[in-house]
C-alpha positions, 0 to 999 in steps of 0.5 A: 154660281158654285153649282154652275162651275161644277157643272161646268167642270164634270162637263169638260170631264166626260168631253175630255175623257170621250175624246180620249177614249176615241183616241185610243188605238189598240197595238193590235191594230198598229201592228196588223196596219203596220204589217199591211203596210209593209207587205204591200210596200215591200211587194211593190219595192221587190215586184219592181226590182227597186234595189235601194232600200226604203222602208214604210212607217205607219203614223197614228196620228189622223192626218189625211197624209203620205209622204216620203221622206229623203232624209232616212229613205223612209216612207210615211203614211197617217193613220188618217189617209189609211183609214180612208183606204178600202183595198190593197190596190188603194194602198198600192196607189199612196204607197207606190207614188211615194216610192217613185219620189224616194227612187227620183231623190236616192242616186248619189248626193248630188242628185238628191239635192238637185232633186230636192231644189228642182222640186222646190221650184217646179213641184208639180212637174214631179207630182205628175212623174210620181203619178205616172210611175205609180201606175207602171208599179202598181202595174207591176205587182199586180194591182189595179192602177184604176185605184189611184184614180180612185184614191185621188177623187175621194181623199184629195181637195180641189184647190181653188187655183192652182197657180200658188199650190206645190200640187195640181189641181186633182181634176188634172192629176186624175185625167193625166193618170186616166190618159196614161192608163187608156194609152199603156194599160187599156185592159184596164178600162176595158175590163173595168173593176172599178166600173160600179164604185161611186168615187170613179162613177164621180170622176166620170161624172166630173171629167166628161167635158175632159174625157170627150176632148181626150177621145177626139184626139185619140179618134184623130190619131188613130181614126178609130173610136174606143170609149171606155168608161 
């Protein structure tokens, strides 16, 4: 019995110190996330002319999350998402998002806790907002606005209904944001970088019924047909 306890003992030991050498983050690399997340958060803030100031913190915990945060005008992204993140366009897409939430809650006290309010009950509606001005501040400062797409299909879940969510169901958000690209940057998806990546061969593949009711209105608006991928 003795030799199964200490067995058991060393056991969790080589568990624990695995997972805590795992854990274990090195400042260099804190400090190179860190100055990524400021050169691209800086340059969407400048490239947009946004005059309040925010600033971007780069948390190491691994949650899968980004946030902006009113209190201190601070915009927060985990470890977990940034790791999931392939380019500075991706980044740009988290980043950008979230300083349209904190420019939508800075103008003045009151209007900061009426958004706060409004957001409480019709959350969705500024998720959508948010998703939209993204794209014109990516747009902005050069980068790709197709990667918000991108961002959202391999990072977001799909929640099963989407009635009790603050959030959209991600299927919607990506073809609002597809929408709003084909109808104000189409160069983009004419001329698409993102023809050949995986996680927006997948939106195609799952927002077909979707894309092919968007066309037909389009087609009946303006009586011409153009299908971009």
């Amino acid at each position: 019995m003795k030799k199964i306890a200490i067995l058991l003992s060393l056991l969790t030991f080589i568990c624990t110190s695995t997972y805590a050498a795992d854990e274990i983050i090195s400042g260099e690399y804190i400090r190179k996330a860190q100055a990524k997340v400021d050169q691209i958060g800086f340059k969407l803030l400048n490239y947009n002319g946004i005059e309040k100031r925010t600033v971007f913190d780069f948390d190491t915990r691994k949650i899968k999350n980004a946030y902006s945060r009113s209190t201190d005008r601070q915009i927060v992204i985990y470890r977990g998402l940034f790791n999931r993140l392939e380019s500075d366009d991706e980044i740009a897409a988290v980043l950008a998002h979230e300083i349209a939430h904190s420019v939508d809650s800075y103008n003045g006290i009151l209007r900061g806790v009426f958004y706060s309010w409004s957001y409480y009950f019709a959350p969705k509606k500024y998720e959508y907002k948010a998703d939209k001005k993204a794209v014109d501040y990516m747009v902005n400062a050069n980068y790709n606005p197709v990667a918000l797409i991108v961002v959202m299909n391999k990072t977001f879940p799909q929640n099963r209904f989407d009635w009790y969510s603050t959030h959209p169901l991600t299927s919607r958000r990506m073809m609002e944001v597809y929408e709003y690209i084909y109808k104000k940057y189409p160069e983009y998806l004419a001329n698409n970088a993102y023809k050949n990546n995986i996680y927006y061969q997948n939106f195609l593949l799952t927002s077909k019924e979707n894309r092919a009711k968007f066309q037909k209105k389009i087609e009946k608006k303006s009586k011409r047909t153009v299908n971009y991928l």
